[in-house]
GUPAMI-237397 format. One line per 2 residues: their letters; for each residue x, y, z of C-alpha. Coordinates in nm, 2 decimals, always signed. Example, Ala and Ser with C-alpha at 12.3 -4.5 7.8 and 13.67 -1.06 7.14 Angstrom:
2
as = +1.23:-0.45:+0.78 | +1.37:-0.11:+0.71
END
This chain:
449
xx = +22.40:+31.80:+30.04 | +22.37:+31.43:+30.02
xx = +22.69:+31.44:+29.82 | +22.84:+31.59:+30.09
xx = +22.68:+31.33:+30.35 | +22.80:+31.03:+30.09
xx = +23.15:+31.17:+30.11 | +23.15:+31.23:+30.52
xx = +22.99:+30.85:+30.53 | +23.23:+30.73:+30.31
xx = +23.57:+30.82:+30.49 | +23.41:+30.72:+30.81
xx = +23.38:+30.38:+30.69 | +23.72:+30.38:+30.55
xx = +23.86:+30.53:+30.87 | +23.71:+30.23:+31.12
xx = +23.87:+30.01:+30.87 | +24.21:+30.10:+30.93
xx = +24.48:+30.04:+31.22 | +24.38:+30.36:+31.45
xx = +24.77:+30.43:+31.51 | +24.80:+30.52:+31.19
xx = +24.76:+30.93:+31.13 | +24.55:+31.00:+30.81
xx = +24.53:+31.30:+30.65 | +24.14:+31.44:+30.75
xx = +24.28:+31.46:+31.10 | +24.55:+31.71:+31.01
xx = +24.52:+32.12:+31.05 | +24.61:+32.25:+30.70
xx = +24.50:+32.60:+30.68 | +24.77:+32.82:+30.60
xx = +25.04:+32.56:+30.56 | +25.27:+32.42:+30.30
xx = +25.17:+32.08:+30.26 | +25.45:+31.81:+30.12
xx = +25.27:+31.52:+29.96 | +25.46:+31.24:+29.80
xx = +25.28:+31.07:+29.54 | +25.41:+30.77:+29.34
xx = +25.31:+30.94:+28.96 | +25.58:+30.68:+28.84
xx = +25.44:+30.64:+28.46 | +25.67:+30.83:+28.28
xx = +25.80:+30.60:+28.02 | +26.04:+30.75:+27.78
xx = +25.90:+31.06:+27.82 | +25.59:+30.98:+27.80
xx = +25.27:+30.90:+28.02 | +25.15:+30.54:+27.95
xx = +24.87:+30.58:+28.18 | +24.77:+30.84:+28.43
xx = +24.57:+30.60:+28.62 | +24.85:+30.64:+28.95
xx = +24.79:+31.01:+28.86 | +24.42:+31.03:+28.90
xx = +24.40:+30.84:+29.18 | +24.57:+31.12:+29.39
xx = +24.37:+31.41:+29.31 | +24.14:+31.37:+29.56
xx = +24.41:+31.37:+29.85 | +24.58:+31.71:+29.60
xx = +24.21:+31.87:+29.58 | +24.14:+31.83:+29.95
xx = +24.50:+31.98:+30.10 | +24.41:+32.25:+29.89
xx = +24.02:+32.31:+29.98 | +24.11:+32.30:+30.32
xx = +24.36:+32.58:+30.30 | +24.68:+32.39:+30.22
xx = +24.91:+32.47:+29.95 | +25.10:+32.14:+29.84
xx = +25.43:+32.05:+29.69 | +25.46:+31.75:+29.51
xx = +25.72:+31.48:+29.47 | +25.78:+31.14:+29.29
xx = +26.07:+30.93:+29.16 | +26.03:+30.82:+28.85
xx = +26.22:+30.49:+28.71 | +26.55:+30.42:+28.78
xx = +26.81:+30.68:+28.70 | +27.09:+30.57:+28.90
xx = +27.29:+30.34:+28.71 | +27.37:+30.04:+28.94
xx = +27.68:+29.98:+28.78 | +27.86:+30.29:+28.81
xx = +27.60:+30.46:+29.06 | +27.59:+30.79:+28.84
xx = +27.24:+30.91:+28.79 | +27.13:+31.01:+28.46
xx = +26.90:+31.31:+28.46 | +26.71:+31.34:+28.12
xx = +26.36:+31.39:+27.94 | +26.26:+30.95:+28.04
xx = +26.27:+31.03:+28.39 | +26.17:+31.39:+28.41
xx = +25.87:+31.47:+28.59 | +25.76:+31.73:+28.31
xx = +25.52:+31.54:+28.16 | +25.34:+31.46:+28.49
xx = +25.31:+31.81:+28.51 | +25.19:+31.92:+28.19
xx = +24.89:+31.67:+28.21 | +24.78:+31.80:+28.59
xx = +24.81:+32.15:+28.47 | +24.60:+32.05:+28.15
xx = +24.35:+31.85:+28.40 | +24.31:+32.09:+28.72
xx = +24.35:+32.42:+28.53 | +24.66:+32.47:+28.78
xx = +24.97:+32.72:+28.72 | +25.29:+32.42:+28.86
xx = +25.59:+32.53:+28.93 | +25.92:+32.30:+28.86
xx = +26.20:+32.43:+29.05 | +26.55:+32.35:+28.88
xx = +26.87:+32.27:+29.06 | +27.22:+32.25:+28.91
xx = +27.32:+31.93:+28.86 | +27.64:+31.80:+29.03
xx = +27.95:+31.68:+28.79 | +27.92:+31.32:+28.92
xx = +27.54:+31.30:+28.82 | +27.20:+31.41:+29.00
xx = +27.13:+31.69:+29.20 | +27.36:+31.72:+29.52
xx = +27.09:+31.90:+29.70 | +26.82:+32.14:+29.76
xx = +26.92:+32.53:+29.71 | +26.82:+32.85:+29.84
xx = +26.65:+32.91:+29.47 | +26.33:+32.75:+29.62
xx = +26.28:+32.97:+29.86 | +26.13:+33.24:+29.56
xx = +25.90:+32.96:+29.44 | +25.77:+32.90:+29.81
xx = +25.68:+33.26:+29.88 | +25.51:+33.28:+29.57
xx = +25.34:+32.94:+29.66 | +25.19:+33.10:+30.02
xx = +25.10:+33.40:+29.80 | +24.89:+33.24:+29.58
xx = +25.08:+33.34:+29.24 | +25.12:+32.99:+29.18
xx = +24.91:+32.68:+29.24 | +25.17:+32.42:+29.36
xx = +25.50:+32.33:+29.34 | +25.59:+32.01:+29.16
xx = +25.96:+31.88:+29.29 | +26.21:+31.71:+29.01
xx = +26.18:+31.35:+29.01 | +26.32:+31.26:+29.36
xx = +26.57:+31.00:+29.24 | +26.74:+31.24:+29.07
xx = +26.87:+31.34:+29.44 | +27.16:+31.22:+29.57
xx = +27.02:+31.18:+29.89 | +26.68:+31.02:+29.82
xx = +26.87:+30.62:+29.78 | +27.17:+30.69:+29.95
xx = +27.32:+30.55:+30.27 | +27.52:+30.84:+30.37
xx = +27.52:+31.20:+30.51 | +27.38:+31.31:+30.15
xx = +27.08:+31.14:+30.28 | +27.04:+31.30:+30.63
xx = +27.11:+31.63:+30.44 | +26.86:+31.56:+30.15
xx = +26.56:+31.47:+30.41 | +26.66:+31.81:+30.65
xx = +26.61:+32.01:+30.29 | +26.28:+31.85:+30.20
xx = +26.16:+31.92:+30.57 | +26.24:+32.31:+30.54
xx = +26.01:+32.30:+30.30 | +25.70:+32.28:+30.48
xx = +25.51:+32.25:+30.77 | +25.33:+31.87:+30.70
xx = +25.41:+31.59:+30.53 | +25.14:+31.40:+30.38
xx = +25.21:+31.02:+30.20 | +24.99:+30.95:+29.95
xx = +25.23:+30.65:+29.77 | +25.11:+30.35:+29.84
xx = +25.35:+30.18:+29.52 | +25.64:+30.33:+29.70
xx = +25.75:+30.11:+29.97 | +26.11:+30.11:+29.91
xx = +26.21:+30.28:+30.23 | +26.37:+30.63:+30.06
xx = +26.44:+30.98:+30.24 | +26.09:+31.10:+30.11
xx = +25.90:+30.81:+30.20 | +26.04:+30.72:+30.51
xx = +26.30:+30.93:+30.67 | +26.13:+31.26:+30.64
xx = +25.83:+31.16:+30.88 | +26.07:+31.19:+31.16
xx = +26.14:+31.60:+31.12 | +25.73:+31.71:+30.99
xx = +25.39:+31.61:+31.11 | +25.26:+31.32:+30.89
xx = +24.95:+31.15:+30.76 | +24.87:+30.85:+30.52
xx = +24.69:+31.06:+30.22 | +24.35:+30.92:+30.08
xx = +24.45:+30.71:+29.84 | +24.73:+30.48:+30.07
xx = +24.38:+30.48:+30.31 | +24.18:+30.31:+30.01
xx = +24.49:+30.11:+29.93 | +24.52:+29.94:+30.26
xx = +24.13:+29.90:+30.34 | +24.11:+29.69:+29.99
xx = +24.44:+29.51:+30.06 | +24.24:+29.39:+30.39
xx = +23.97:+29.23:+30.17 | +24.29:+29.03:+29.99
xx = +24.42:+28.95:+30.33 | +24.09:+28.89:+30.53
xx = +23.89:+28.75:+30.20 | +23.49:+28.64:+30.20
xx = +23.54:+28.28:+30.11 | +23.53:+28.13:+29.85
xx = +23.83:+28.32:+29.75 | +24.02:+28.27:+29.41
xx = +24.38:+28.42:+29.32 | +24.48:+28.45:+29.00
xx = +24.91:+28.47:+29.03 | +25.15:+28.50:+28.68
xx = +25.48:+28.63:+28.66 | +25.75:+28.68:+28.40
xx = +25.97:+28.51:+28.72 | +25.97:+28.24:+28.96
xx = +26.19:+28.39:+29.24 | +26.00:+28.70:+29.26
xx = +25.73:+28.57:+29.38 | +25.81:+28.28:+29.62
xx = +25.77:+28.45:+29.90 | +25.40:+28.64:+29.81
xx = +25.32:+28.29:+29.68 | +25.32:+28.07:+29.97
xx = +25.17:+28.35:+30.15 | +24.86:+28.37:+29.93
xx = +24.84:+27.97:+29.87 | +24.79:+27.93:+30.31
xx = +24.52:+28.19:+30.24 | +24.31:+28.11:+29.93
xx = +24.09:+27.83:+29.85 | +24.16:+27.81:+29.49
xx = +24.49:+27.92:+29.31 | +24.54:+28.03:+28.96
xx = +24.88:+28.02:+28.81 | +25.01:+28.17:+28.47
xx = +25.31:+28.27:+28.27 | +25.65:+28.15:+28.38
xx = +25.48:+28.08:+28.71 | +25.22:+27.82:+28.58
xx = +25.53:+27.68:+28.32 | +25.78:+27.62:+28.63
xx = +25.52:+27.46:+28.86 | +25.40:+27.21:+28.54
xx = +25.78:+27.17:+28.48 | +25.83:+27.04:+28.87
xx = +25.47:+26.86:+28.90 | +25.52:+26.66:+28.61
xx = +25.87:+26.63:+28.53 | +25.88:+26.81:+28.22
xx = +26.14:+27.08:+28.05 | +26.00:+27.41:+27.89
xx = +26.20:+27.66:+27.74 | +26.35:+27.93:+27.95
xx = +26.22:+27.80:+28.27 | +26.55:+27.71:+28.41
xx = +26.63:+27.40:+28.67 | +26.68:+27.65:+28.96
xx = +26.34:+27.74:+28.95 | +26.21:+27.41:+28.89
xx = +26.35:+27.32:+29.20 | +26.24:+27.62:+29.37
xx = +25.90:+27.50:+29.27 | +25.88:+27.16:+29.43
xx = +25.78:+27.28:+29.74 | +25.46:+27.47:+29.62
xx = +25.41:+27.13:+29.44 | +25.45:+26.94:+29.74
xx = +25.23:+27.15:+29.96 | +24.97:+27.10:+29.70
xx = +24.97:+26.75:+29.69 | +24.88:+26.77:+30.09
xx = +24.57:+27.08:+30.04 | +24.49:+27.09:+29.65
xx = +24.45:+27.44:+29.61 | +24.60:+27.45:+29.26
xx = +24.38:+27.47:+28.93 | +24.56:+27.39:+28.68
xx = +24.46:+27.56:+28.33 | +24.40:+27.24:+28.14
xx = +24.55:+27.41:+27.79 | +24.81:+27.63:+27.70
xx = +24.95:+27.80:+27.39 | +25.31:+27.64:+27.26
xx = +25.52:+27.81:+27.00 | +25.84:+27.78:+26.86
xx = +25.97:+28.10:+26.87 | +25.92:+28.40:+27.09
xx = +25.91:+28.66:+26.80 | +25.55:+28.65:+26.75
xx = +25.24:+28.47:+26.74 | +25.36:+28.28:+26.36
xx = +25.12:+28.05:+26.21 | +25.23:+27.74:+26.20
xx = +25.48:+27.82:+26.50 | +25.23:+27.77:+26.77
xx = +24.96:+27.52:+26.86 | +24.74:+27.43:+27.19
xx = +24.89:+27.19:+27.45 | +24.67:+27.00:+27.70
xx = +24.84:+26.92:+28.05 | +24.69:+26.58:+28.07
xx = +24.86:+26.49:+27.80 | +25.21:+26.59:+27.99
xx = +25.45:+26.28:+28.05 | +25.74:+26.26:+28.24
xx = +26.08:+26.37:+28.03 | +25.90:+26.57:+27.78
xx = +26.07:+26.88:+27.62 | +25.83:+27.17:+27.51
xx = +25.90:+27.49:+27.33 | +25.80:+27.80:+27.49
xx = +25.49:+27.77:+27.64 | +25.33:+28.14:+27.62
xx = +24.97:+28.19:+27.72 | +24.70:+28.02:+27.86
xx = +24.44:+27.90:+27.59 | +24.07:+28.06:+27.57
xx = +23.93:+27.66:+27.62 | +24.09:+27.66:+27.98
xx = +23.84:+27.88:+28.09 | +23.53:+27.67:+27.89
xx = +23.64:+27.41:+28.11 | +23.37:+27.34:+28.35
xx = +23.59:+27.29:+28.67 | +23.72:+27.63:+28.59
xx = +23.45:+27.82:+28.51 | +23.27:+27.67:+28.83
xx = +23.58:+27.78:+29.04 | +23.54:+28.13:+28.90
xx = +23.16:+28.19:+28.90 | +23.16:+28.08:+29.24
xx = +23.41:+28.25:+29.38 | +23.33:+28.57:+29.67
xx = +23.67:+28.74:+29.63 | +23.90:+28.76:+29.35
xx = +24.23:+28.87:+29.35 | +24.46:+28.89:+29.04
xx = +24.80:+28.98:+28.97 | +24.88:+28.85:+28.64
xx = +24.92:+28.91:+28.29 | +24.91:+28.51:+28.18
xx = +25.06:+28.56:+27.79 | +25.37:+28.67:+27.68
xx = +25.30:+29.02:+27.55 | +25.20:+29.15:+27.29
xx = +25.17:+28.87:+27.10 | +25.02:+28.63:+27.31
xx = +24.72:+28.78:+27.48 | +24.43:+28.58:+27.53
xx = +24.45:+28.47:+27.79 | +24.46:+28.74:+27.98
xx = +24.14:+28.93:+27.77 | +23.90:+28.60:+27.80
xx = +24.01:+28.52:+28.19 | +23.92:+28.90:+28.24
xx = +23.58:+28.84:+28.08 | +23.55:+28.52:+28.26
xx = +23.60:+28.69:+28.57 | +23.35:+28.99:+28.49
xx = +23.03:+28.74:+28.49 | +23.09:+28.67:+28.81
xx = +22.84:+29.00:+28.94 | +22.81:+28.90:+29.30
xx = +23.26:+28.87:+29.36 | +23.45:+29.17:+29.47
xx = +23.74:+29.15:+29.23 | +24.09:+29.34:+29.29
xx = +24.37:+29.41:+29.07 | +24.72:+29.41:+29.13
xx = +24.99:+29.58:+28.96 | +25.07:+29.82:+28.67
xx = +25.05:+29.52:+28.40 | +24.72:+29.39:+28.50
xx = +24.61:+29.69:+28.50 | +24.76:+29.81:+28.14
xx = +24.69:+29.47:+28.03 | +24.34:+29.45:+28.13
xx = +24.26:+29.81:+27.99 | +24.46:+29.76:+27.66
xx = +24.23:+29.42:+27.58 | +23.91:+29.48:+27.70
xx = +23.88:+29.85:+27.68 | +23.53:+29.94:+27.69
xx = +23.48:+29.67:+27.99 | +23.72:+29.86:+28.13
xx = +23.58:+30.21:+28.13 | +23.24:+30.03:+28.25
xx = +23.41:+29.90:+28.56 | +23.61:+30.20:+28.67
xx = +23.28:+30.34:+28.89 | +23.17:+29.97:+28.98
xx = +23.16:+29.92:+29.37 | +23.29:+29.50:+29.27
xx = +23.59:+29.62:+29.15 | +23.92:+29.78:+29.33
xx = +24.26:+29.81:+29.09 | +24.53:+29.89:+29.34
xx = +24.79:+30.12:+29.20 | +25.11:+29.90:+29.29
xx = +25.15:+29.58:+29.25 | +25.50:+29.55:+29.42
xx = +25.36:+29.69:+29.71 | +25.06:+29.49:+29.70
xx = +25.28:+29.13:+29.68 | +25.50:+29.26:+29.98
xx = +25.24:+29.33:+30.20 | +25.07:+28.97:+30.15
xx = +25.41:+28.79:+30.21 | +25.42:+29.01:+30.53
xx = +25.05:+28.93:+30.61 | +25.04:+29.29:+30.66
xx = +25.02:+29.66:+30.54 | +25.13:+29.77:+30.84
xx = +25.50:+29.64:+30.82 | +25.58:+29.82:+30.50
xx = +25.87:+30.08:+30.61 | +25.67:+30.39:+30.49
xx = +25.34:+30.28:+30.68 | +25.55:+30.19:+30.99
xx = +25.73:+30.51:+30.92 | +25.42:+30.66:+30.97
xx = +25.28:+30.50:+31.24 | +25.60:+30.54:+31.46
xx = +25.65:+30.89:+31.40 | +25.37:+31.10:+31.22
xx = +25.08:+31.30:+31.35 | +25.29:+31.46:+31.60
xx = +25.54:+31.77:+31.63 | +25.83:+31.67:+31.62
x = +26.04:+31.73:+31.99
END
């Protein structure tokens, strides 16, 4: 009983939490109806599951469609099969949603069904046939549990800008009587994340409801609030950048990020950061000059070569020492004494809420910085700390596994399941401008005229 009271309490809170407009999922009339959920279960990886973190966290939006008389079909895209160059997609076992499937079947006890379409000659599947139609009687009959669609970029309609497209989202809607989005990571604006919420009844799933209530403590932080920002590129992240610098009190920058903002601030050349980015970076270095929000990591890890961490190839740095015209090697992680430094470790103890999309080292051969920042960060018992992004995540979990497992139930600590997502919301200032939200917002939780 008081589990059941914990859970009722517990979506209440998440519901006052989020724009009302929005239809969610516990408002919706599922009994007898076939329930299309779109999921973003991209972690296939050469036929493989790296991780079935994205995975887990949409069982609870799969388990309740189902308790409350719903029986769901499922869809995802998985990488990127469409070859830019020639715009053939390439169906095969590294983007197959087969192994998705075996692990939900192995994890739920569940009989999926994987419904196969012939493949058109100029690559991926032109459509959706009247071969389902077996699979979805069976599905309302309860012979089967679900219904687990291929991966949805294998469908010339799910990218295209065409008729295919129009097509592809009428099929998907024939399918069933509600659409439910539960992909958060998704926010390109596709034919089953966007367009099909103008022909079904939709609702924002559980999990995009936890997504956006966290992203609200990144965008509407208790102070003091730290970021921690690294990328493997500049230009990616301008725009998210400037966006969280207006908003924190303390920034954090690593990887190529960190390099190309020490390259513009002190007039310095490090390998692979090129001058276009340099340049780029002169404005964050200006605006800092004026506010001060940066913290610089006073060392970093040098090295000679980027084919592995080669003694006698590598050695500590210390930005103070950095003079105007200097050439570096490749600069490659953040040392372990950055974070013994008492400005730091002040800035981080002190912090309320801490937000971190980075992996600060080149991987996998430079890595501590990312393992001693994340135990850094842990000590701090009283911050709520959220995670951004597949590679923190991965790289969080691969170097400190058993904190890890000890944080996954801790109340402090949110991991959001995209990190793309997550970075194009903040440089919107807002959830609630990503296409599949607005998508849902404009059209779902109504019938269609």
């Amino acid at each position: 009983m008081n589990s059941m009271v914990n859970e009722s309490s517990g979506l209440k809170a998440m519901e006052s939490a989020i724009d009302p407009r929005l239809p969610l999922l516990q408002h919706a009339d599922l009994e007898n109806k076939i329930v299309l959920i779109r999921v973003d279960h991209n972690v296939v990886k050469k036929g493989r599951i790296q991780d079935p973190f994205r995975i887990d966290q949409t069982i609870g939006t799969i388990f309740n469609v189902v308790a409350r008389g719903g029986r769901p079909i499922l869809m995802t895209h998985v990488g990127r099969p469409r070859d830019e160059k020639s715009n053939r997609i390439h169906m095969d076992a590294s983007t197959s949603v087969d192994p998705i499937v075996s692990y939900l079947e192995h994890k739920l006890h569940v009989k999926i069904h994987i419904p196969r379409f012939s493949e058109d000659r100029e690559g991926g599947i032109a459509g959706i046939d009247t071969s389902i139609n077996i699979p979805i009687r069976d599905l309302r009959e309860k012979k089967i549990d679900a219904i687990y669609l291929p991966n949805t970029r294998w469908f010339q309609g799910e990218e295209a800008d065409s008729d295919e497209r129009n097509s592809f989202t009428v099929q998907l809607a024939g399918l069933a009587d509600i659409f439910v989005n539960d992909a958060f990571g998704s926010w390109q604006p596709h034919a089953s994340t966007c367009d099909i919420t103008r022909h079904l009844p939709s609702y924002a799933g559980f999990l995009m409801q936890r997504e956006i209530q966290n992203l609200d403590k990144v965008l509407k932080p208790e102070r003091p609030f730290l970021s921690v920002v690294a990328g493997a590129k500049y230009n990616t992240k301008i725009g998210p950048l400037s966006e969280i610098y207006k908003t924190v009190d303390t920034l954090i920058l690593g990887g190529v990020i960190y390099n190309t903002y020490l390259c513009a601030r002190y007039g310095v050349s490090i390998e692979g950061v090129s001058k276009e980015d340099i340049k780029a970076a002169a404005d964050l270095v200006a605006m800092d000059a004026r506010h001060k929000k940066i913290l610089e990591l006073p060392c970093v890890y040098e090295s000679d070569t980027m084919e592995g961490k080669i003694d006698g190839h590598f050695r500590v740095r210390h930005v103070k020492e950095l003079k105007e015209g200097m050439k570096l090697g490749y600069v490659l992680d953040i040392a372990k004494e950055s974070f013994d430094d008492p400005v730091v470790s002040d800035a981080i103890n002190s912090a309320q809420t801490i937000f971190v999309n980075a992996v600060m080292g080149y991987t996998p051969y430079f890595t501590e910085g990312s393992a001693v920042m994340d135990q850094k960060i842990d000590r701090n018992k009283k911050a709520r700390k959220l995670y951004g992004g597949g590679d923190t995540l991965q790289e969080f979990k691969d170097l400190n596994p058993g904190l890890y497992l000890s944080v996954m139930d801790d109340s402090q600590y949110y991991f959001f399941t995209g990190g793309g997502t997550v970075l194009k919301a903040i440089e919107q200032g807002t959830p609630y401008g990503l296409d599949p939200v607005k998508a849902l917002i404009e059209n779902g939780g109504r019938q269609p005229s």
